[in-house]
N, C-alpha and C positions, 0 to 999 in steps of 0.2 A: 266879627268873623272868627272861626275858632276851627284848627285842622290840626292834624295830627300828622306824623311820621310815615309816610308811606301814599299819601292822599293827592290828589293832582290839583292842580289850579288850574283852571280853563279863562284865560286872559285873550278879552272878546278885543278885535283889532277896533281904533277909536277914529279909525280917517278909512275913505275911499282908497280901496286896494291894500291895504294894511290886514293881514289875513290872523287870523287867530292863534294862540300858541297855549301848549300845553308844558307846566313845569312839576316836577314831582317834589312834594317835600322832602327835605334831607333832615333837617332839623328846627325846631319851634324855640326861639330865642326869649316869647314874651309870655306871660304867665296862662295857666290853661289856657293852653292852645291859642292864643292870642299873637297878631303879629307884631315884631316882624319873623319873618320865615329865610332859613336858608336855602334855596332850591335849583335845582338841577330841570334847564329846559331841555326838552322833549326833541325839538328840530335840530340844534345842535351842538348838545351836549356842555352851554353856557350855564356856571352857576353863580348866581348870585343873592344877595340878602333883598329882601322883598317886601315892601308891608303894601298890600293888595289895595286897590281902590275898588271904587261901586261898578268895576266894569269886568271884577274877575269873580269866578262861581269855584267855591272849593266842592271837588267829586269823591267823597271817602270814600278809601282805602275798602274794596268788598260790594259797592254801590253796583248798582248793573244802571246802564246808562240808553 
């Protein structure tokens, strides 16, 4: 996985009723764009350090969705 500054993570919910969340990157900690990631969630306004698993889709920064 490899994102950049400004790019969003779409972090799919992994249990029944667990709804999906979006976090924007702040900063890329690990080499080209490699995680882990410092990031700021979307719902409400939690930031924390991140290294994504196979259940989250990075959306660049400019991407149309």
């Amino acid at each position: 996985m490899q994102a950049s500054v400004g790019d969003k993570l779409l972090v799919h919910g992994r249990t029944v009723g667990q709804h999906d969340r979006t976090a924007q990157v702040l900063e890329v900690k690990g080499e080209n764009g490699a995680p882990p990631y410092k990031v700021r969630f979307d719902d409400d306004g939690h930031e924390a350090l991140m290294s994504p698993g196979p259940d989250t889709v990075v959306r660049h920064h400019g991407e149309r969705h």
